[in-house]
Each structure stands twice: as structure tokens, then as C-alpha cells.
Backbone atoms as SQL, in Angstrom:
CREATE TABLE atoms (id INTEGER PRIMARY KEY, chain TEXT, resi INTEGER, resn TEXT, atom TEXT, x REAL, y REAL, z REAL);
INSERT INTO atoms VALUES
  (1, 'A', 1, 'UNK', 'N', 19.419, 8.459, -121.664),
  (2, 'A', 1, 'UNK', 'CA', 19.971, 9.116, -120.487),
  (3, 'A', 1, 'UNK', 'C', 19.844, 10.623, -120.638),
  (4, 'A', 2, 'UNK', 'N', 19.596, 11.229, -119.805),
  (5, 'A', 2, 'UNK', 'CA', 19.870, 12.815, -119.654),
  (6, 'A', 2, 'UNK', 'C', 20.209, 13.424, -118.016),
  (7, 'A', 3, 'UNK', 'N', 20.654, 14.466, -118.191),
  (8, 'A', 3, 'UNK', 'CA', 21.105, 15.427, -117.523),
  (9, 'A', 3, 'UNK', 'C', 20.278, 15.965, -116.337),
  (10, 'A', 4, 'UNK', 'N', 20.017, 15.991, -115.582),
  (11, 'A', 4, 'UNK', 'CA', 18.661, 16.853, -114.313),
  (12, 'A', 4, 'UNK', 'C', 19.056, 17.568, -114.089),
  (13, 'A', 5, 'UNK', 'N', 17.856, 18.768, -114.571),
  (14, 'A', 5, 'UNK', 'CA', 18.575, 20.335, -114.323),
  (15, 'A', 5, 'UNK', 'C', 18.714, 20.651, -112.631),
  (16, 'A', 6, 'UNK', 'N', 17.959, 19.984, -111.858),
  (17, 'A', 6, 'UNK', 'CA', 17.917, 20.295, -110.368),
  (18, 'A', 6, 'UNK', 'C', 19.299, 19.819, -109.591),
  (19, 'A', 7, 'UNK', 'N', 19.016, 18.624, -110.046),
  (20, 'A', 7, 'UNK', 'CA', 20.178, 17.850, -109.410),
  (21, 'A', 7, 'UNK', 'C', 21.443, 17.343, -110.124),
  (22, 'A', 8, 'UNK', 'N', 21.276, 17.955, -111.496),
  (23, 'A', 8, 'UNK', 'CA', 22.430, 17.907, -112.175),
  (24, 'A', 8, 'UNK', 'C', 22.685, 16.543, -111.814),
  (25, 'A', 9, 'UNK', 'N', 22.219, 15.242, -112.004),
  (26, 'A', 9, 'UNK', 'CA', 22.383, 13.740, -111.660),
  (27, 'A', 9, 'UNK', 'C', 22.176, 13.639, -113.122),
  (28, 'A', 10, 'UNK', 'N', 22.861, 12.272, -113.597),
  (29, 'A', 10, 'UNK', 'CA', 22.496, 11.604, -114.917),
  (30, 'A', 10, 'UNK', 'C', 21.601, 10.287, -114.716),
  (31, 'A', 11, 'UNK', 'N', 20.191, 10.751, -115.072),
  (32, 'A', 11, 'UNK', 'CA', 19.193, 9.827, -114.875),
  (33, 'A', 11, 'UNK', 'C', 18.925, 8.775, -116.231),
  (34, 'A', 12, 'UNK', 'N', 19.031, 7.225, -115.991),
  (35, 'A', 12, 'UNK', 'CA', 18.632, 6.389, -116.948),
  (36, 'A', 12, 'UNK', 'C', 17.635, 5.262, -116.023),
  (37, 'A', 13, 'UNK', 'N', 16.413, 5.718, -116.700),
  (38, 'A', 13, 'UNK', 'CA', 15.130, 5.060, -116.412),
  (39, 'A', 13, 'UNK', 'C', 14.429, 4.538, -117.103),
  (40, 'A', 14, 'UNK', 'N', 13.742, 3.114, -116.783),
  (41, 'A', 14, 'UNK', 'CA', 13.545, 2.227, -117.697),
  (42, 'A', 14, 'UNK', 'C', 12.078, 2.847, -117.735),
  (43, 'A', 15, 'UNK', 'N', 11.608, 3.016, -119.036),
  (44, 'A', 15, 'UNK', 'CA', 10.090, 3.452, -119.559),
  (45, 'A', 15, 'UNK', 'C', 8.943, 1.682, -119.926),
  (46, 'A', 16, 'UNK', 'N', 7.994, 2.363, -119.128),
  (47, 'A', 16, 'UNK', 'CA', 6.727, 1.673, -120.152),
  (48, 'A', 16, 'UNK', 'C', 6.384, 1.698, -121.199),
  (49, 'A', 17, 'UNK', 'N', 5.923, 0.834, -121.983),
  (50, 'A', 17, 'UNK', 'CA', 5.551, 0.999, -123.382),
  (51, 'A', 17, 'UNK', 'C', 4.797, 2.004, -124.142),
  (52, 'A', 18, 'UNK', 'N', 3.639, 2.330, -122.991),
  (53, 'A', 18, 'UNK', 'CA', 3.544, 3.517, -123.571),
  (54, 'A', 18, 'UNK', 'C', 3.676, 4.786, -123.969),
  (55, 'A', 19, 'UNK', 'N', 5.081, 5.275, -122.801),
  (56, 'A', 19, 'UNK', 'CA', 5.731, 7.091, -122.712),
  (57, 'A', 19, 'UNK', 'C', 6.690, 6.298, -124.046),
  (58, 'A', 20, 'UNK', 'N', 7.485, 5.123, -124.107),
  (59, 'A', 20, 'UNK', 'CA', 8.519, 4.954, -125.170),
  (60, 'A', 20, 'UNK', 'C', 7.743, 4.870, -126.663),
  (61, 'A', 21, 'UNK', 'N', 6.665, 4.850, -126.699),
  (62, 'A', 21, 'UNK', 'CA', 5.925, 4.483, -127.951),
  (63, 'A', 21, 'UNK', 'C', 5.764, 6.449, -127.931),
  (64, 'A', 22, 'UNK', 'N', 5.179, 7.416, -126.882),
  (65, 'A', 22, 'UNK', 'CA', 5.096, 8.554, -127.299),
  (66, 'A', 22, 'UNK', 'C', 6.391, 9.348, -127.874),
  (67, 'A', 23, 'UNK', 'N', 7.487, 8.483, -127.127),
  (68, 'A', 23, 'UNK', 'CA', 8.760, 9.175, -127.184),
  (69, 'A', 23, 'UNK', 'C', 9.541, 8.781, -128.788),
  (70, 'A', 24, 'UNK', 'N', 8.946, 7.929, -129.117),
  (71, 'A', 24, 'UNK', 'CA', 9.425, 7.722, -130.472),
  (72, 'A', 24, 'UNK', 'C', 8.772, 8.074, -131.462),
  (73, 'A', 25, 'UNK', 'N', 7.324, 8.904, -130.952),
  (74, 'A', 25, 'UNK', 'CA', 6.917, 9.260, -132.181),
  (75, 'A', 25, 'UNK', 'C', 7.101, 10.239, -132.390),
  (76, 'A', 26, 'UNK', 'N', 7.494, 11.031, -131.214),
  (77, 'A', 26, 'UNK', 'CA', 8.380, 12.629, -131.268),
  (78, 'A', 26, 'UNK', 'C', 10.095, 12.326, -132.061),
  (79, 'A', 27, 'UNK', 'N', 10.342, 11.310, -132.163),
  (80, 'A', 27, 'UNK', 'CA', 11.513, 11.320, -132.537),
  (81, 'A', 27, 'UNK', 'C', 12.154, 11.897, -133.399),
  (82, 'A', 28, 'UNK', 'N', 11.739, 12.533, -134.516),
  (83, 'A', 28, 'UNK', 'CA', 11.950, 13.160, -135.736),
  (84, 'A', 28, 'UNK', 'C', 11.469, 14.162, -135.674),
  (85, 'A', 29, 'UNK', 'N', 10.710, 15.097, -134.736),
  (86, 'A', 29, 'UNK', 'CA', 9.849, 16.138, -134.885),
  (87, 'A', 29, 'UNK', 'C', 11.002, 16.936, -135.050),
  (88, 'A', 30, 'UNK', 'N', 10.567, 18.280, -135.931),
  (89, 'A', 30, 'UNK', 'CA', 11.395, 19.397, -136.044),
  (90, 'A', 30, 'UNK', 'C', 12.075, 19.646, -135.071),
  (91, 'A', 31, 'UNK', 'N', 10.884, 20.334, -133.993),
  (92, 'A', 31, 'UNK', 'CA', 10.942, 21.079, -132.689),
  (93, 'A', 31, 'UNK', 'C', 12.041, 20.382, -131.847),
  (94, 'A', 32, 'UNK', 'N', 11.767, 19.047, -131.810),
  (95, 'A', 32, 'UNK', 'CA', 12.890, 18.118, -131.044),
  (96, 'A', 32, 'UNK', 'C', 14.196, 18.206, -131.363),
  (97, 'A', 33, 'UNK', 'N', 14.365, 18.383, -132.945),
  (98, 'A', 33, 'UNK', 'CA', 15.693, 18.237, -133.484),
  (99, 'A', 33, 'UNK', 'C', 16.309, 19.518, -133.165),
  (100, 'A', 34, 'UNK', 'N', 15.501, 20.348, -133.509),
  (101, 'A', 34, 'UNK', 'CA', 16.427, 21.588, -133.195),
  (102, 'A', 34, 'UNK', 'C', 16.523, 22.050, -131.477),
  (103, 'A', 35, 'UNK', 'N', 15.941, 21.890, -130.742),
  (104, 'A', 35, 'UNK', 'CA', 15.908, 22.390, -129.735),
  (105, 'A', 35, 'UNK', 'C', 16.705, 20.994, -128.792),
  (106, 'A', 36, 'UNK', 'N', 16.892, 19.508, -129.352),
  (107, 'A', 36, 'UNK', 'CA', 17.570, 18.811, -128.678),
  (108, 'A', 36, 'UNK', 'C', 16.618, 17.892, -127.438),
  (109, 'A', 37, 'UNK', 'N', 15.551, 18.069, -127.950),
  (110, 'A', 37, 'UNK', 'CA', 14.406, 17.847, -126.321),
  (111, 'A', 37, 'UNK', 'C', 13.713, 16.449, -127.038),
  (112, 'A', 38, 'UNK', 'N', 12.855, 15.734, -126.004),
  (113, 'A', 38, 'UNK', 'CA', 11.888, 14.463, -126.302),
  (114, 'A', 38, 'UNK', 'C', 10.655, 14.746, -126.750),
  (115, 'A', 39, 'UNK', 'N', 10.342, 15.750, -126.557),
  (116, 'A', 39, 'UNK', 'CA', 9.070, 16.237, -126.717),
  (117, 'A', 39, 'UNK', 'C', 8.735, 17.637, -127.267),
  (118, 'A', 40, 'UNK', 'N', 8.052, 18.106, -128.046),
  (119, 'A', 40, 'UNK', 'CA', 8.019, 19.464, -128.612),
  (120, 'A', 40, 'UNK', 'C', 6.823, 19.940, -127.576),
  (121, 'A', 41, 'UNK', 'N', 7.442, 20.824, -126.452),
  (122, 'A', 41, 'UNK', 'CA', 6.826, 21.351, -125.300),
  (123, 'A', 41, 'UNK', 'C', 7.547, 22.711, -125.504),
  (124, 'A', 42, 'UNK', 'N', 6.618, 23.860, -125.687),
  (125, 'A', 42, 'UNK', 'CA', 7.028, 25.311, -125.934),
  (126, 'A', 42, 'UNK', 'C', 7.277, 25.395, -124.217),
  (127, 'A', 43, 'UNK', 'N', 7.158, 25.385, -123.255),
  (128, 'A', 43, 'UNK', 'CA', 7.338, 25.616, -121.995),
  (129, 'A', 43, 'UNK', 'C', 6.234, 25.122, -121.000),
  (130, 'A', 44, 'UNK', 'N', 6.736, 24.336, -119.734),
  (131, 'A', 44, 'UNK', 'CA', 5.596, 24.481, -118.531),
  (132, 'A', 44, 'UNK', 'C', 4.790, 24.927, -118.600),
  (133, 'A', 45, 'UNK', 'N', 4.422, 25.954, -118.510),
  (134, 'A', 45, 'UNK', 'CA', 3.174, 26.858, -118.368),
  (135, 'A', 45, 'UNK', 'C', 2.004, 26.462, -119.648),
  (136, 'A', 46, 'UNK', 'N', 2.632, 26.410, -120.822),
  (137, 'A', 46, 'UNK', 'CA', 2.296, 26.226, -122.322),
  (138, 'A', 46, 'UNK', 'C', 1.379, 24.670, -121.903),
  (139, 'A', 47, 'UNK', 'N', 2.465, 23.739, -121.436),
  (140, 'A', 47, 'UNK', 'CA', 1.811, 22.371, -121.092),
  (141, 'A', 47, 'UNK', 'C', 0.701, 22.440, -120.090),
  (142, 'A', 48, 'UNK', 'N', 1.114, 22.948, -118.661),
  (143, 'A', 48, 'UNK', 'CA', -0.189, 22.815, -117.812),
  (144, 'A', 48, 'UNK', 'C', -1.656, 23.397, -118.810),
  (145, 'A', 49, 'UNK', 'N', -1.384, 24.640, -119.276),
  (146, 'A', 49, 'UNK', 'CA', -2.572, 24.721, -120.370),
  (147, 'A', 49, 'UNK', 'C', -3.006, 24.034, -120.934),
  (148, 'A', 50, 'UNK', 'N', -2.341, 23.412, -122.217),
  (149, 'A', 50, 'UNK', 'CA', -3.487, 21.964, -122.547),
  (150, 'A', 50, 'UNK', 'C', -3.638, 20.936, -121.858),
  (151, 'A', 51, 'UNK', 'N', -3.304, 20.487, -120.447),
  (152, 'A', 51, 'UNK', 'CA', -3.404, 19.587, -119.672),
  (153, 'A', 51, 'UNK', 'C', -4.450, 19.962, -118.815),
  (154, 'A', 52, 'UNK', 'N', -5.153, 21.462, -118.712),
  (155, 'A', 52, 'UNK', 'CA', -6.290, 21.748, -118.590),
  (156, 'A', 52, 'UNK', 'C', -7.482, 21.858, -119.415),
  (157, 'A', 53, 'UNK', 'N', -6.817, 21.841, -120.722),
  (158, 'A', 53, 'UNK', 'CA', -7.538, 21.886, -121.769),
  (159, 'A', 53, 'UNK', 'C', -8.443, 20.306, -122.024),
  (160, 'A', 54, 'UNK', 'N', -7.366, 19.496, -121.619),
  (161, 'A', 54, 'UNK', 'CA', -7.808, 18.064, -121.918),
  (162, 'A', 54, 'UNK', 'C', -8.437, 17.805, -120.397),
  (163, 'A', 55, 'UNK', 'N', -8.364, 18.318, -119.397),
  (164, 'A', 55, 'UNK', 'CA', -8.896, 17.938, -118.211),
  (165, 'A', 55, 'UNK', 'C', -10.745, 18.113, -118.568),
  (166, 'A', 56, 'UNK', 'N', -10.784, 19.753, -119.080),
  (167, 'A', 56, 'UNK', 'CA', -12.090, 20.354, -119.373),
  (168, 'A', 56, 'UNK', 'C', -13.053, 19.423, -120.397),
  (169, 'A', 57, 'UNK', 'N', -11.867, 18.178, -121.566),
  (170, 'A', 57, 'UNK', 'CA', -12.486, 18.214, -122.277),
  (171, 'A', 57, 'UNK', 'C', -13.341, 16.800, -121.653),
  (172, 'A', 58, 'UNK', 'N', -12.417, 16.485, -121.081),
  (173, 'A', 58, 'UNK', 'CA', -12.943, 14.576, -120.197),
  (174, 'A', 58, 'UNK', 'C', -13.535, 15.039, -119.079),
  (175, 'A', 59, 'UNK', 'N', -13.922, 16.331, -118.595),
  (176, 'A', 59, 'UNK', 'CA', -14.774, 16.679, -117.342),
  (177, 'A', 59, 'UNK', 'C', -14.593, 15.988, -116.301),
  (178, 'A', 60, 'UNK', 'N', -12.812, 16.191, -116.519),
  (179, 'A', 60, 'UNK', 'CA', -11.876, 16.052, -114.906),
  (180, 'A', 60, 'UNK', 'C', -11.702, 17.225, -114.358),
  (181, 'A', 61, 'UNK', 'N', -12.802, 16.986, -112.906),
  (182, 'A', 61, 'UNK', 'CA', -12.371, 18.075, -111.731),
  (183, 'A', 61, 'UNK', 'C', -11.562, 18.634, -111.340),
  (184, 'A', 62, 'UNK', 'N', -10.238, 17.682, -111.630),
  (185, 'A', 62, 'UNK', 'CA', -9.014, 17.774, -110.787),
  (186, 'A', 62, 'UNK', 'C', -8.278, 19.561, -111.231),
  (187, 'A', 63, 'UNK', 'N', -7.349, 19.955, -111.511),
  (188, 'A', 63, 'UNK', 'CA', -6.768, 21.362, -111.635),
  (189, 'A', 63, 'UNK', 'C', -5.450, 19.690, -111.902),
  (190, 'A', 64, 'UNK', 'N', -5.301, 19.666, -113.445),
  (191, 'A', 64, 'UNK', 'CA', -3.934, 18.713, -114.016),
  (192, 'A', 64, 'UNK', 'C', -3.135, 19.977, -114.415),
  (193, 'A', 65, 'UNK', 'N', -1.823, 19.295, -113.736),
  (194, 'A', 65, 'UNK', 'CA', -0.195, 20.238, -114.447),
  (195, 'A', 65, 'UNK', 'C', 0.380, 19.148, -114.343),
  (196, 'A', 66, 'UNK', 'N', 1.488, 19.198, -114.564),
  (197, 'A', 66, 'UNK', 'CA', 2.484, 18.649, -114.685),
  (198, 'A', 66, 'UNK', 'C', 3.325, 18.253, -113.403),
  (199, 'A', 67, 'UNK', 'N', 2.765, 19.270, -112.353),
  (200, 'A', 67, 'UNK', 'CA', 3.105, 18.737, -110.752),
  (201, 'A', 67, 'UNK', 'C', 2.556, 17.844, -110.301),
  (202, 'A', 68, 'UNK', 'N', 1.357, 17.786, -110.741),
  (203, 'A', 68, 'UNK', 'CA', -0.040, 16.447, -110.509),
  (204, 'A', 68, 'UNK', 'C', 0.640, 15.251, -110.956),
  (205, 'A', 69, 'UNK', 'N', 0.957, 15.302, -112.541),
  (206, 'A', 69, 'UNK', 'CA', 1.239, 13.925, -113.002),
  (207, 'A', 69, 'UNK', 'C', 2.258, 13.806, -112.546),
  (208, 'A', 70, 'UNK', 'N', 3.309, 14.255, -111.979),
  (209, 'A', 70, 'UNK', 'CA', 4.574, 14.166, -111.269),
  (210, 'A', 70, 'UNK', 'C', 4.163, 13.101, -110.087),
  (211, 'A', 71, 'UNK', 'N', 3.602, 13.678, -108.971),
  (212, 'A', 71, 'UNK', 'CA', 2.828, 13.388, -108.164),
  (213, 'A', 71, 'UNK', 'C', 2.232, 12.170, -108.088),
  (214, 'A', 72, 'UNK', 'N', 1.360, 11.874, -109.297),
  (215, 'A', 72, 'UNK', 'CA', 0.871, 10.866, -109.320),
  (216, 'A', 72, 'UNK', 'C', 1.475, 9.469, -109.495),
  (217, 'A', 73, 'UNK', 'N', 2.416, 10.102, -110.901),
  (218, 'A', 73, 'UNK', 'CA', 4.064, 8.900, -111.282),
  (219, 'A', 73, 'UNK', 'C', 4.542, 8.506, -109.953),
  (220, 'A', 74, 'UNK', 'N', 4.908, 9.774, -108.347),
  (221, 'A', 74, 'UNK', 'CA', 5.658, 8.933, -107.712),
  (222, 'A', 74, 'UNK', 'C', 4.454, 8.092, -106.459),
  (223, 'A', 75, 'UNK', 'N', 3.649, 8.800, -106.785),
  (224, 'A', 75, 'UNK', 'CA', 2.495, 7.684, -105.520),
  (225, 'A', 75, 'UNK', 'C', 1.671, 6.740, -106.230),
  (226, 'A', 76, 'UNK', 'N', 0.632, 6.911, -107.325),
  (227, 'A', 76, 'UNK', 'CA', -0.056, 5.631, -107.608),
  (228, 'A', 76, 'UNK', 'C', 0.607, 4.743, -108.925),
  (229, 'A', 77, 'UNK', 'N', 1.664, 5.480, -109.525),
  (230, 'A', 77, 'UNK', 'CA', 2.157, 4.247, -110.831),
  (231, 'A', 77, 'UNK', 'C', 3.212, 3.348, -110.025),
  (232, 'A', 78, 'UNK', 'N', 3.720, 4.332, -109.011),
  (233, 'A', 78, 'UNK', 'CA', 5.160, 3.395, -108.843),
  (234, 'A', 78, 'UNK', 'C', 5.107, 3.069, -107.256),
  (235, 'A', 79, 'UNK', 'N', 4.616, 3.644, -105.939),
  (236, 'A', 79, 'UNK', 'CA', 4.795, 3.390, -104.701),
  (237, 'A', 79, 'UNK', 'C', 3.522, 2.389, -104.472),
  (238, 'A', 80, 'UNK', 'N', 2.304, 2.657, -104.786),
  (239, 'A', 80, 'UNK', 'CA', 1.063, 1.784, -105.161),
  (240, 'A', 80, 'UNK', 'C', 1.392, 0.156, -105.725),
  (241, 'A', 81, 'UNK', 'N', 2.759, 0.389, -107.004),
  (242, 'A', 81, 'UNK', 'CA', 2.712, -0.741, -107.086),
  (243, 'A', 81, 'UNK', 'C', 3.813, -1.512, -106.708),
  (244, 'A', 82, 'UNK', 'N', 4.679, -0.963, -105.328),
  (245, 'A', 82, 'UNK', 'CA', 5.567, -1.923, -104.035),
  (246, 'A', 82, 'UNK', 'C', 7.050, -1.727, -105.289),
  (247, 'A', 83, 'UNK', 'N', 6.722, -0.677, -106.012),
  (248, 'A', 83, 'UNK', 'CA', 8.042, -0.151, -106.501),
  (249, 'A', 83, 'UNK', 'C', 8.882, 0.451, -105.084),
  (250, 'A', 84, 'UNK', 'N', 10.472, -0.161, -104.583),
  (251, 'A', 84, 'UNK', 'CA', 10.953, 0.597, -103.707),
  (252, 'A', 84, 'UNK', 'C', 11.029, 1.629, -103.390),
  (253, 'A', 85, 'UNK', 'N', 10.928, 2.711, -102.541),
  (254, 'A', 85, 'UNK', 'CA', 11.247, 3.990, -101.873),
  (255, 'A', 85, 'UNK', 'C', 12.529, 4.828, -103.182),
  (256, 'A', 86, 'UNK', 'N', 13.286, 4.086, -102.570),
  (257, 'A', 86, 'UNK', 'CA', 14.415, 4.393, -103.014),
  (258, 'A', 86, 'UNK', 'C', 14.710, 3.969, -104.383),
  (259, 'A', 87, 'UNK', 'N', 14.328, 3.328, -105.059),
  (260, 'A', 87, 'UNK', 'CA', 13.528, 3.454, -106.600),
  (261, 'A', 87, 'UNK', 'C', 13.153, 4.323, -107.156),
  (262, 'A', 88, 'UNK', 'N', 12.220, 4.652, -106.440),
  (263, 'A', 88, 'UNK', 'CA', 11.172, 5.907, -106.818),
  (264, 'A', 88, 'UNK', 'C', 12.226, 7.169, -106.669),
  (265, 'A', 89, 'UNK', 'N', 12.788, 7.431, -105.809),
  (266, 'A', 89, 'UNK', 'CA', 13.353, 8.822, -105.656),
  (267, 'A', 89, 'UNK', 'C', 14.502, 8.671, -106.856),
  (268, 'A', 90, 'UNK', 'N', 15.509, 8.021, -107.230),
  (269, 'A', 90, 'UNK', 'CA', 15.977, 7.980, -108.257),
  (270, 'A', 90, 'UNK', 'C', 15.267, 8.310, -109.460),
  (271, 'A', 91, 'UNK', 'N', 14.329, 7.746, -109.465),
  (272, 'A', 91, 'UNK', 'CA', 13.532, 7.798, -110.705),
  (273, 'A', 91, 'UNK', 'C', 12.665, 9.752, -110.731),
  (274, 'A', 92, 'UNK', 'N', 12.446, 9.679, -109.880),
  (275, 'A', 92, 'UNK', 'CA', 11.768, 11.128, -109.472),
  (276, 'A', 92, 'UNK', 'C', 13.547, 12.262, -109.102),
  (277, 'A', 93, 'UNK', 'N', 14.358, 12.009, -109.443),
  (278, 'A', 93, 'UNK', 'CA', 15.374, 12.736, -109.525),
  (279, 'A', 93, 'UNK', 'C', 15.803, 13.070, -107.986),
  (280, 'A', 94, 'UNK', 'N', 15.431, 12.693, -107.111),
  (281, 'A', 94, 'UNK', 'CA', 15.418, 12.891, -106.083),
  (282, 'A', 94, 'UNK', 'C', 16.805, 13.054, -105.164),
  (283, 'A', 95, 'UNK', 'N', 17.280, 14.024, -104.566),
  (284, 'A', 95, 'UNK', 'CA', 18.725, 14.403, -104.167),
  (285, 'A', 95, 'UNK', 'C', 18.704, 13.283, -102.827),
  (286, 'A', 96, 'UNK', 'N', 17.833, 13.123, -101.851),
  (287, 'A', 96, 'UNK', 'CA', 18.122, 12.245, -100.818),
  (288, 'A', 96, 'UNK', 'C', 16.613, 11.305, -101.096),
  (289, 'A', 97, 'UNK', 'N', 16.305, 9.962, -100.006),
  (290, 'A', 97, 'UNK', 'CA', 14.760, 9.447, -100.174),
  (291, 'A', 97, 'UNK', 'C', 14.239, 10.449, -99.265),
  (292, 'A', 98, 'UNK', 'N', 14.541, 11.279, -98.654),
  (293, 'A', 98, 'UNK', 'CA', 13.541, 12.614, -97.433),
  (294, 'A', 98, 'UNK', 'C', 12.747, 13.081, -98.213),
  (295, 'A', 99, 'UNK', 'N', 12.532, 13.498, -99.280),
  (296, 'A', 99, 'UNK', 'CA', 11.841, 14.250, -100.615),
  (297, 'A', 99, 'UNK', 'C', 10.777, 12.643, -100.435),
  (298, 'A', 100, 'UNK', 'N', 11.466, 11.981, -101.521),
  (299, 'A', 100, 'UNK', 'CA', 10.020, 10.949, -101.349),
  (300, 'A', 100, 'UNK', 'C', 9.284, 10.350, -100.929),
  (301, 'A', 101, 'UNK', 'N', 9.545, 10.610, -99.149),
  (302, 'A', 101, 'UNK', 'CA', 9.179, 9.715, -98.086),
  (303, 'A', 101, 'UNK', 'C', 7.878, 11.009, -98.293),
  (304, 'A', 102, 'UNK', 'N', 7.655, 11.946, -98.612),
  (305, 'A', 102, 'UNK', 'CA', 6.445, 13.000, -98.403),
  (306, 'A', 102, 'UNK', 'C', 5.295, 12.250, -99.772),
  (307, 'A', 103, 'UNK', 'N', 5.600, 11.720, -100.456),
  (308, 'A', 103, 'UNK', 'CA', 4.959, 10.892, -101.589),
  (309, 'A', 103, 'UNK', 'C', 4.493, 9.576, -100.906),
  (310, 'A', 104, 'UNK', 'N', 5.425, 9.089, -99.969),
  (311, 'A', 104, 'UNK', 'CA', 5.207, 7.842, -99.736),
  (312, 'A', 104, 'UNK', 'C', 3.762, 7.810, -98.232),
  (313, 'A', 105, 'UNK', 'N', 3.980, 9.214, -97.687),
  (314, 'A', 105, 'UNK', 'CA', 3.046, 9.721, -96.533),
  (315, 'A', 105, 'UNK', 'C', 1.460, 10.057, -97.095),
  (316, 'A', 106, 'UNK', 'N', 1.439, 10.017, -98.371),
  (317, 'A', 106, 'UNK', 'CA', 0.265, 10.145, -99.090),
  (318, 'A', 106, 'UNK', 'C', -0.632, 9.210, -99.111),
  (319, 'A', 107, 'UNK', 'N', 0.374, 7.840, -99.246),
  (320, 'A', 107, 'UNK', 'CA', -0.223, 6.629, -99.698),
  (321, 'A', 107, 'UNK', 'C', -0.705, 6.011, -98.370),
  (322, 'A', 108, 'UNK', 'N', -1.983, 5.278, -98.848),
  (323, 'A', 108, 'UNK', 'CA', -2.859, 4.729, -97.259),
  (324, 'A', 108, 'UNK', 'C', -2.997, 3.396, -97.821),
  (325, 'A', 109, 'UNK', 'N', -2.781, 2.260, -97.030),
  (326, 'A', 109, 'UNK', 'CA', -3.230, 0.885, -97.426),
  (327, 'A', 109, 'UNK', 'C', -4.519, 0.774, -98.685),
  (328, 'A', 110, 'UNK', 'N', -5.733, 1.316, -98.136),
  (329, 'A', 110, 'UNK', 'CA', -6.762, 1.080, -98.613),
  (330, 'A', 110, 'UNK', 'C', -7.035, 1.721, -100.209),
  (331, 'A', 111, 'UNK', 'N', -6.120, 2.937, -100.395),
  (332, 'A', 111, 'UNK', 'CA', -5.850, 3.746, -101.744),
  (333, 'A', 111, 'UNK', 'C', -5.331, 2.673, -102.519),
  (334, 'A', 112, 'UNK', 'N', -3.806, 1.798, -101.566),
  (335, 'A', 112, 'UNK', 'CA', -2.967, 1.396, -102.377),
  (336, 'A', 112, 'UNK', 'C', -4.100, -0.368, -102.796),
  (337, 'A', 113, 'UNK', 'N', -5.022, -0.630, -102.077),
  (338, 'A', 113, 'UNK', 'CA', -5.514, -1.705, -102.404),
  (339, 'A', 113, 'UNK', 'C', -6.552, -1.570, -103.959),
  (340, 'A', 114, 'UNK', 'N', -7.007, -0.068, -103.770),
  (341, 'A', 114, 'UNK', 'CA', -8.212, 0.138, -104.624),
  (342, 'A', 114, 'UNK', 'C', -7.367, 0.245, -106.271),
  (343, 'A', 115, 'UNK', 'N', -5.775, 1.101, -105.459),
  (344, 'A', 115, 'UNK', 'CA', -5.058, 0.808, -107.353),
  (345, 'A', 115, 'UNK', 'C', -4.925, -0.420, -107.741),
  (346, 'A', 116, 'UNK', 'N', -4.362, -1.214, -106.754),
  (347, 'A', 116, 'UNK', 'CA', -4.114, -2.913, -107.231),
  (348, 'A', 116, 'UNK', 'C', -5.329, -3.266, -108.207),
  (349, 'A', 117, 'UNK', 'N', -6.224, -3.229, -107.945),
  (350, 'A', 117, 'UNK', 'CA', -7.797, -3.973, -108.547),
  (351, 'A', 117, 'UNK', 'C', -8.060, -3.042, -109.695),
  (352, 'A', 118, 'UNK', 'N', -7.971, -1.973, -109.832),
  (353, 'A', 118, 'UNK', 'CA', -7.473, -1.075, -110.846),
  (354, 'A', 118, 'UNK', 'C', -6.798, -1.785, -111.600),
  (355, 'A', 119, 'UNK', 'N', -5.630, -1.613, -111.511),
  (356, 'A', 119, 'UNK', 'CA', -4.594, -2.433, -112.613),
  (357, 'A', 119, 'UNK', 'C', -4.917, -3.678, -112.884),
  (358, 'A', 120, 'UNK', 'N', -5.450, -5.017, -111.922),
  (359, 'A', 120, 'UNK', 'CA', -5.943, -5.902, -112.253),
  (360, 'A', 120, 'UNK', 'C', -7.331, -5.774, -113.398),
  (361, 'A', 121, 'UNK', 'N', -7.759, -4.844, -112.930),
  (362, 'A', 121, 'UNK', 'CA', -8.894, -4.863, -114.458),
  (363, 'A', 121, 'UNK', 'C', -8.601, -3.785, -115.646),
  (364, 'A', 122, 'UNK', 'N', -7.483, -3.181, -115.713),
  (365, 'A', 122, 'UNK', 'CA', -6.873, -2.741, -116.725),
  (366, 'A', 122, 'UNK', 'C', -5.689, -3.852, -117.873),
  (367, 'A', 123, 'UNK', 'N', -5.612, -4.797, -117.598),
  (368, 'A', 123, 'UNK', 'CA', -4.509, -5.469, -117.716),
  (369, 'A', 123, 'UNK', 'C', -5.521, -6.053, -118.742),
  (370, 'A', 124, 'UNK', 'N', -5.198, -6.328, -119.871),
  (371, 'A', 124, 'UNK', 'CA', -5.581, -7.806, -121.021),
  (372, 'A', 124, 'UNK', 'C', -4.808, -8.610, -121.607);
């Protein structure tokens, strides 16, 4: 559980195996212990940098921050896959669902069909 600095809400959200497998391997890190955090992230800005760094290195077009993968968490991991509205905005910290209905205006049938088959051939 933690604290949301925006909405000052106490958010407990159930993780996939793989952010809980990253989150435990930060578990012991120095940086974490002393500073109290999940992740040893010197600041935003610090992150969108190597998240461009790793964009440059896989010769992704896109311009990745941390607003992107935000973005992406609330339209193709979770609204794509008929995760509720109002799910999602909890989970995305969200003060009313008006905020996530602009996530949910993104999504087009035919996007949300092409992730399905996606995940169907990601799955083993």
C-alpha cells in the first residue's frame, strides 16, 4: 500500500508477476532503504532519460517517459483487456472516472481487437 501524492488516496493494487518480481529485486537496494521508495529512481526527469536511452537502443520511434507508460498501463494493459472503467481509475489514482473516460476515448474497437491477438500470441 502507499500514499498518492496527488490525491493523497491510499492505493492497494494487485501487481503482475512481472513489476512484483522487479519490485522485489529492488527490495534491499541501498537507495530504497534509505530513501523509503520501490525503486532506486534519482527523479522523473533522470527516468524519462534512460527510457529514451532504451527507446534509442531497440530503435523505438516513439519519444518513451513515464507519461507514455502511464498512458499505456491505463489504455492497452488494462481498458484493452475489458478491465472496468472504474478499475482503471482507482488503479491510475484517479480523483473521479472523468480523468479516465479521456483514456477510455483513445481506445477504438479495432486497436482493442489487434491487442487481444497480441496477448493471445504472447501467452505460453
Amino acid at each position: 500500500m502507499e500514499h498518492r501524492r496527488k490525491a493523497s488516496s491510499i492505493s492497494n493494487i494487485p501487481l503482475l508477476p512481472v513489476p512484483l518480481a522487479i519490485l522485489e529485486k529492488y527490495r534491499e537496494h541501498p537507495v530504497c532503504i534509505k530513501k523509503g521508495c520501490c525503486l532506486p529512481v534519482m527523479c522523473n526527469q533522470k527516468m524519462n532519460s534512460y527510457l529514451k536511452e532504451i527507446a534509442d537502443f531497440c530503435g523505438i520511434k516513439k519519444n518513451l517517459t513515464t507519461h507514455v507508460a502511464r498512458h499505456t498501463f491505463g489504455t492497452t494493459v488494462t481498458l484493452a483487456n475489458n478491465v472496468p472503467l472504474q478499475d482503471v481509475s482507482v488503479m491510475l489514482g484517479h480523483a473521479s472516472t472523468r480523468m479516465t473516460q479521456h483514456y477510455a476515448r483513445v481506445m477504438n474497437s479495432s486497436l482493442k481487437e489487434a491487442m487481444n491477438n497480441v496477448k493471445e500470441r504472447l501467452e505460453w
